[in-house]
C-alpha positions in Angstrom: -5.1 -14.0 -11.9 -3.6 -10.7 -10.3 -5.1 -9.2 -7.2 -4.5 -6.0 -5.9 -6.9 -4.0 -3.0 -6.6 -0.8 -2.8 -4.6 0.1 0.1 -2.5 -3.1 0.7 0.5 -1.1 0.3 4.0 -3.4 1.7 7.2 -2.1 1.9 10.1 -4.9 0.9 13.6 -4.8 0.5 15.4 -1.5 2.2 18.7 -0.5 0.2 19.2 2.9 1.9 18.2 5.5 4.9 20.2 8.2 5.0 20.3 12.1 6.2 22.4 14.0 4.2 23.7 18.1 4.7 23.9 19.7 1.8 26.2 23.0 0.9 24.7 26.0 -0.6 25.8 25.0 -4.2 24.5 21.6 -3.7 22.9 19.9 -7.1 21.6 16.6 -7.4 19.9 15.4 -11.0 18.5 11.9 -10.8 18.1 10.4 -14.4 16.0 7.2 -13.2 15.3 6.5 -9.5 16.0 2.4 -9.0 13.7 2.4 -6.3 10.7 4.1 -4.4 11.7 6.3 -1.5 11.2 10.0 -0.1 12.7 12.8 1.0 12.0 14.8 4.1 13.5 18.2 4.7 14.4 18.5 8.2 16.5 22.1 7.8 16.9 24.7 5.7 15.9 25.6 2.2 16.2 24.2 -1.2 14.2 23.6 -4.4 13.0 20.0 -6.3 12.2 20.2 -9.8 10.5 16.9 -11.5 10.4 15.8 -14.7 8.1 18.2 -16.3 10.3 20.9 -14.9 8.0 22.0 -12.2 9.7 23.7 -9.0 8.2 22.6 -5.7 10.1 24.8 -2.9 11.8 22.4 0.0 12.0 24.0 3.3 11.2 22.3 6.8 8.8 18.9 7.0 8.4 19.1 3.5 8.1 15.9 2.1 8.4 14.6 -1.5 7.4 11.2 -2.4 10.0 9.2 -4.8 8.8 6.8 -7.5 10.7 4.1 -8.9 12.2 5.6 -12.8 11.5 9.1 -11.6 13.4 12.1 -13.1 13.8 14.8 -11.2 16.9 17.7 -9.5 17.5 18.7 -6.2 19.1 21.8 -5.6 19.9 23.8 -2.1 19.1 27.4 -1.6 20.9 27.8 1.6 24.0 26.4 3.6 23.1 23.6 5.3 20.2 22.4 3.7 19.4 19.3 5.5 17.2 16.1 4.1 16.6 12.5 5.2 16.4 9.9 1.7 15.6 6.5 1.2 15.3 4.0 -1.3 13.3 1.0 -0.8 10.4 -1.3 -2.7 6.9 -1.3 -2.4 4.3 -3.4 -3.5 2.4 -3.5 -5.6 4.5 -2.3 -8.5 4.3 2.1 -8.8 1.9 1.7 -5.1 2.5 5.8 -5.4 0.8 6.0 -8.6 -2.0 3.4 -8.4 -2.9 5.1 -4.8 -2.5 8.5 -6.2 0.4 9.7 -3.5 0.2 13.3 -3.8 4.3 14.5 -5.5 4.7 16.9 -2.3 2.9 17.6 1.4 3.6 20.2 3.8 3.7 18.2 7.1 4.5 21.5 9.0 1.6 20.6 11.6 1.8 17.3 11.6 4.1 16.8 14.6 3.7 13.3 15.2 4.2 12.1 11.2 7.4 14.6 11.2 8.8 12.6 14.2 8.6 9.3 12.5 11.0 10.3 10.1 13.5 10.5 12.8 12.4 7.5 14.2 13.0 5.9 11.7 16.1 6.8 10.6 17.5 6.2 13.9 16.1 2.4 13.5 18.2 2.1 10.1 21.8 3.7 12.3 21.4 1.9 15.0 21.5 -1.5 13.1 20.1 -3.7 15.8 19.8 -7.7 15.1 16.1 -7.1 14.7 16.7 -3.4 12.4 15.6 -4.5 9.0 11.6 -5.6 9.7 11.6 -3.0 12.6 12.5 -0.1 9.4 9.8 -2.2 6.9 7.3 -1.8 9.4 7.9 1.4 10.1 7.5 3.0 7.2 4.8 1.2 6.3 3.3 2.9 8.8 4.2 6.2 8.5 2.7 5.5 5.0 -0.4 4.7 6.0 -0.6 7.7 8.9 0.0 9.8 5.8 -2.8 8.4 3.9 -5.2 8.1 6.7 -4.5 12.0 7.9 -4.9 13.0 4.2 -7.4 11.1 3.5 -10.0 13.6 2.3 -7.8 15.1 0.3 -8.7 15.5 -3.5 -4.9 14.0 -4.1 -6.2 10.6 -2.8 -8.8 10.0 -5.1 -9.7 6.6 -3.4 -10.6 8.8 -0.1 -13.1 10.2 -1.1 -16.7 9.3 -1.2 -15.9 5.6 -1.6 -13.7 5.8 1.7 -16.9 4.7 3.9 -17.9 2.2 1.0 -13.9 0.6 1.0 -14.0 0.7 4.8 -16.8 -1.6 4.8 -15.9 -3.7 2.2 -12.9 -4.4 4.4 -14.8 -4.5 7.8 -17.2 -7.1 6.5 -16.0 -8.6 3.4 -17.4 -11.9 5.3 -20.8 -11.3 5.4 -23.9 -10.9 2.7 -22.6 -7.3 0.8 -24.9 -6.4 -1.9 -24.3 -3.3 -4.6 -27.4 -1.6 -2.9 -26.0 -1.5 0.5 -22.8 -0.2 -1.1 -24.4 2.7 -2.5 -26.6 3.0 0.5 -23.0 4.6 2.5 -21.9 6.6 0.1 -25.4 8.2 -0.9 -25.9 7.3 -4.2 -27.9 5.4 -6.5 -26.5 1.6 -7.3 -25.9 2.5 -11.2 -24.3 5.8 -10.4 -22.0 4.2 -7.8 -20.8 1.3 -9.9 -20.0 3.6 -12.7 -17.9 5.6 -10.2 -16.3 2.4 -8.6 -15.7 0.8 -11.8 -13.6 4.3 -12.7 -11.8 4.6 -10.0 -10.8 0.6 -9.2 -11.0 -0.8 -12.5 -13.2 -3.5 -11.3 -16.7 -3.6 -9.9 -17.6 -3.7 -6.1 -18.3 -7.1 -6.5 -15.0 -8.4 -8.5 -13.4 -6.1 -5.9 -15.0 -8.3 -2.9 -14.2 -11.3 -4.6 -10.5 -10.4 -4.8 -10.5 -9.1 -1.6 -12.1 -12.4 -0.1 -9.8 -14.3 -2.2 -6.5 -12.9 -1.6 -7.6 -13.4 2.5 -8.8 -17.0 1.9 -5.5 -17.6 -0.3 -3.5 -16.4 3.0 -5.1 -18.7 5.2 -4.4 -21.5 3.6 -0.8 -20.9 3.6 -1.1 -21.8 7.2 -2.7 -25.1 7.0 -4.6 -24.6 10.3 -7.8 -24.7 8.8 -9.6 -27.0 6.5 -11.2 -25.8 2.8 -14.2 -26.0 3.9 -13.5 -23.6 6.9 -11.7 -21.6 5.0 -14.2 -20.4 2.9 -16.7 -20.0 5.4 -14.3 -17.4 6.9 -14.0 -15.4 4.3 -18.0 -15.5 3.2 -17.6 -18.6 0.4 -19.9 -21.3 2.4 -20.4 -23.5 -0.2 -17.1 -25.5 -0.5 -17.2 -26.3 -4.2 -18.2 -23.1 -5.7 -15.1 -21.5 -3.0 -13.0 -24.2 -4.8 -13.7 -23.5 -8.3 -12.7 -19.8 -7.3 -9.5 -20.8 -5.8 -8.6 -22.9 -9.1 -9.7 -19.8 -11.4 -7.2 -17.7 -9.2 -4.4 -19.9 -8.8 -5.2 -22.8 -11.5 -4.8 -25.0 -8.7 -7.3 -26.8 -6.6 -7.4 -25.5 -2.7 -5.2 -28.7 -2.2 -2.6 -28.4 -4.7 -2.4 -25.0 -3.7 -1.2 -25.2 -0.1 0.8 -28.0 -0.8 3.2 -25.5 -2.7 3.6 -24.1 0.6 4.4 -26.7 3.4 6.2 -29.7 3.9 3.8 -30.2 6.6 2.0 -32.9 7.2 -1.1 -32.6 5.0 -4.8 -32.0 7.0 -7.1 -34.1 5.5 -11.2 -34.4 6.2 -14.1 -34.6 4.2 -14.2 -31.4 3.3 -10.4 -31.4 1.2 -11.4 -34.4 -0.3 -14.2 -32.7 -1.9 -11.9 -29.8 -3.2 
């Protein structure tokens, strides 16, 4: 069964980061983009057009996010128009769209997200043993700077008035959450709120949790260093069968079978595994 939380946006395989200076007669028209990426202006002036023909002006610390299969044109307005691009992958599949990226944002006085862009360009030239993870993470951070600074934007419709509800989903997905506390934070009654949720996530707050816990509990097993049973405990599943029936409905493997796909290790075994 497919998980996906909100904002567990990864950034995978890197294919390009580049800063390019364009001439005044400079014309770029993409037909399909093969991966995500961006574009940050760092000088002069030019225009990008998208698919439905709409011109957004590109001067300085503009920046226009790139989805995979994207149409668009890039055009410069003056001599040396100057733009940093990438291409890379993120996860999950169109991440932009199913977080609700805004197309363009003027970082203008956003000083410290402008200088990222540098940074990490610099990380890609200066090809250290280390460069590829050290650009992945970086990015994914600027990423998440971006939606954390913009985060009461109308564009981000997940930052709005569920922010304080998703916050604390994620804060203390291991304890007792129930749909009144939920709609306790965000000031609503329960029904209103899980018509809202259930718009905006496709899911209720409670499948949500469950995914949530899941996809953590699934994660810790991969590291064999704790039992089942301990497992679930951690991420708010105490009783060990009814956490194992989950896993099985998840994965279509028992909590056992399931980790053994992912070590060669030594297999823990206690009371607790053999009742999984």
């Amino acid at each position: 069964m497919a998980m996906e939380v909100y904002n567990d946006i990864r950034v995978g395989s890197i294919t390009t980061i580049v800063k390019k200076v364009e001439s005044k007669d400079f014309k770029y028209v993409c037909p399909g983009r093969l991966s995500d990426g961006y574009l940050y202006v760092t000088d002069g002036e030019g225009v990008y057009i998208n698919r439905d023909k709409q011109p957004v002006p590109l001067v300085k610390h503009t920046l226009i996010f790139l989805m995979k299969d994207q149409q668009y044109t890039v055009k410069a307005k003056t001599e040396g128009f100057t733009y940093i691009t990438t291409g890379f992958s993120l996860h999950p599949s169109k991440a932009y769209e199913k977080l609700d990226f805004p197309e363009h944002i003027d970082l203008s006085n956003q000083p410290y997200i402008c200088q990222q862009f540098e940074e990490i360009l610099k990380i890609w030239e200066e090809r250290s043993p280390w460069y590829l993870p050290k650009a992945r993470i970086a990015i994914e951070k600027v990423l998440i700077d971006i939606m954390e600074e913009y985060g009461n934007a109308s564009s981000f419709r997940f930052y709005g008035r569920l922010y304080p509800v998703l916050t604390y989903i994620h804060q203390h997905y291991d304890d007792t959450i129930t749909n009144e506390k939920l709609a306790e934070i965000c000031g609503l009654s329960v029904t209103h709120f899980r018509r809202i949720f259930k718009e905006q996530l496709n899911k209720s707050p409670m499948e949500y949790l469950t995914d949530l816990r899941i996809n953590w509990a699934l994660k810790l097993l991969k590291t064999r260093l704790f039992s089942v049973s301990e497992v679930g405990a951690m991420v708010g599943f105490p009783d060990v069968y009814y956490f194992s029936k989950l896993i099985k409905k998840y994965t279509g493997n028992s909590p056992t079978k399931y980790i053994k796909t992912f070590s060669d290790l030594p297999e823990r075994t206690n009371a607790s595994q053999k009742n999984s």
